[in-house]
N, C-alpha and C positions, 0 to 999 in steps of 0.2 A: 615735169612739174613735181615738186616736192611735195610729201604728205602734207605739210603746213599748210601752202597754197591751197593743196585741194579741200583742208577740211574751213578755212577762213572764207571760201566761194564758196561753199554749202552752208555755210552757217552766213552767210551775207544775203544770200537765197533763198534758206530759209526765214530768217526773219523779213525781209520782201514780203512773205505769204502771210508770215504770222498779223505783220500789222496792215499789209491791206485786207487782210480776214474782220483787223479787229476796225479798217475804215468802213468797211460792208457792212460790219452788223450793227455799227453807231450809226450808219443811215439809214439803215432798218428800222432802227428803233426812233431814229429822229422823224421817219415815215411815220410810225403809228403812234408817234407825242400829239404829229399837226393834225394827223387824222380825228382820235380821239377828243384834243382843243375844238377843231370845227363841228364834231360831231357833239359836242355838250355844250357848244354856241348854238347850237339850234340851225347846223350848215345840213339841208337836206341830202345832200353827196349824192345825188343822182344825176345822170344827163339823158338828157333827150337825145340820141343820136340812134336813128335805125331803128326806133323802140326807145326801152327805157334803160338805159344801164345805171346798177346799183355801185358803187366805190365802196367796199366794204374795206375792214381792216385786213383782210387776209389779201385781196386783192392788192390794196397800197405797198404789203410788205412786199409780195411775190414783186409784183411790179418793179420793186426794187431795188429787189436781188437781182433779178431778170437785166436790167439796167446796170448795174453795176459790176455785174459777170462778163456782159458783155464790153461795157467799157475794161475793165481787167485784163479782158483778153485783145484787146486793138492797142492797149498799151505794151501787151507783150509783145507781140508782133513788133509792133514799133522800135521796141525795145534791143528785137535780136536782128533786125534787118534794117535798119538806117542809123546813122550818126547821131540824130537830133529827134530821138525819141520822145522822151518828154518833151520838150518845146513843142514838137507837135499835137501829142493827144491834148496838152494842155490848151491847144487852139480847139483842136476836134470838139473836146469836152464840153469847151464853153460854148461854140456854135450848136453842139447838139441841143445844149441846158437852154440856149436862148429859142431854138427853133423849136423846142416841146411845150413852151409857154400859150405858142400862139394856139393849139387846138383847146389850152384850159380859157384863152382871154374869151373864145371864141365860137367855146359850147355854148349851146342851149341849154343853159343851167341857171340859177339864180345867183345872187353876187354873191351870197355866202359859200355858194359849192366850189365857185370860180373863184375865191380870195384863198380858199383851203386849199383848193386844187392847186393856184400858182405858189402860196406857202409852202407846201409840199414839195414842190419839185424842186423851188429855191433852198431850201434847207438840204433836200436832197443832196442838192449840186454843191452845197456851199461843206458837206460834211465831204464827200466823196472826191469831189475834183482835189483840194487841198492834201488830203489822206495818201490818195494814189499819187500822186506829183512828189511828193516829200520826199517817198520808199524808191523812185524810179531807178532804174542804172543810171548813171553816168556815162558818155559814149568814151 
């Protein structure tokens, strides 16, 4: 492998990280737009579950970094060990994005906690699934 090669696969590599870096922290911040929106709607962002849990903004961000570190990394995976890498997380992604819905439809929360909460996650998905899918390898 020629030095050309090697340095156009790290620079192809690298930008890979640079912009799913820059899709993570635009859903980060898309997290704590919907969050802040429902919270000056008068959305109480608490659930009933076990107790009383609080949705704070530090919570929604962590939340989804958390979420999107770990989709990052089943995409790599994906990535370095089967043909059809992206076609698949892009299934994964959206089954996971639809299957997190049902605990926000289905808390014990008021409809404003629960429309922020499904906002949230929608926006989430809708910045993150896209971002990541774009940068993917090519098999």
């Amino acid at each position: 492998m020629s030095a050309e090669t090697s340095s156009a696969g790290q620079a192809s590599a690298g930008s890979r990280v640079r912009n799913r870096l820059i899709g993570l922290t635009a859903a980060a911040v898309v997290a704590a737009a919907t969050w802040a929106i429902g919270n000056a709607a008068g959305a109480e962002l608490t659930v009933k579950q076990n107790g009383v849990t609080e949705i704070t903004l530090a919570g929604a961000i962590v939340s989804t970094l958390m979420a999107g570190l770990a989709g990052w990394g089943l995409l790599a995976l994906l990535e370095r060990f089967t043909a059809r890498g992206r076609q698949i997380w892009t299934y994964v992604a959206c089954a996971v994005l639809l299957l997190s819905l049902l605990p926000t439809l289905l808390a014990d929360a008021t409809i404003g906690t629960r429309l922020t909460l499904t906002a949230m996650h929608l926006m989430v998905g809708a910045v993150l699934i896209p971002s990541f899918r774009r940068v993917a390898r090519e098999a």
